[in-house]
N, C-alpha and C positions, 0 to 999 in steps of 0.2 A: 536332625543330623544334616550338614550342610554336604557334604558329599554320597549324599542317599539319594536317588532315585527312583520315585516310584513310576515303574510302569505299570501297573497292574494286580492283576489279583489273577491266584489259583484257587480251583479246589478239586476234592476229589470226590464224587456222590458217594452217600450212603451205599454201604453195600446190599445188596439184595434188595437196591430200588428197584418199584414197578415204570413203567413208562410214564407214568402220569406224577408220581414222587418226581425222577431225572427232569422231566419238563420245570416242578417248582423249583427244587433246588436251582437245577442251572438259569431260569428264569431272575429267580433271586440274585443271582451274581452280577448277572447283565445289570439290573438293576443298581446294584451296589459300585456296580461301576457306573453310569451315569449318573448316579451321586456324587462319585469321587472328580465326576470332570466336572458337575454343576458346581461343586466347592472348591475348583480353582486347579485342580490337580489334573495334569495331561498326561490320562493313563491312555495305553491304547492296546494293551496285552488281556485278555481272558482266555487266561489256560485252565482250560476244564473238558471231562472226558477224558475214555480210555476206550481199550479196544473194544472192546463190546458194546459202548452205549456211544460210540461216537457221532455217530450219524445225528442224535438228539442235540448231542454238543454243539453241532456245529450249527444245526438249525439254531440254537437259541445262544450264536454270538460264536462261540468257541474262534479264539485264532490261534488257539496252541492246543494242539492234544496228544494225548499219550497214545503211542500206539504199539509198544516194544512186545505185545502179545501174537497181533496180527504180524509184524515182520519175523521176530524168533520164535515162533509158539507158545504155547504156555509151561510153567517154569514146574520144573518138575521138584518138587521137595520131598521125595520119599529116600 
């Protein structure tokens, strides 16, 4: 699509990863993005992480993360 732009890639980890699962997943993304620049494509977004696992996130690349838990708390659905 000629007016498409990619910057990047999201994701959002499994839930109920241990520390060591968040590390591969987000590891894999980091990845998957350096794939996408060695193929030609000038990503520079990795949005991944959320409030609980963000500190991982950001170690392994994160430049966008969610955080709408830590700022409004957690979402009450009862």
């Amino acid at each position: 699509l000629p007016n498409l732009t990619v910057r990047g890639l999201m994701c959002v980890a499994k839930e109920g990863s241990s520390e060591e699962q968040l590390r591969q997943q987000f590891g894999k993304m980091q990845q998957l993005l350096a794939d996408l620049n060695a193929a030609g494509v000038a990503a520079d977004v990795l949005s991944m992480g959320m409030s609980a696992d963000m500190d991982i996130a950001v170690e392994c690349g994160a430049t966008h993360v969610r955080v709408g838990s830590a700022v409004f708390g957690r979402r009450d659905y009862g």
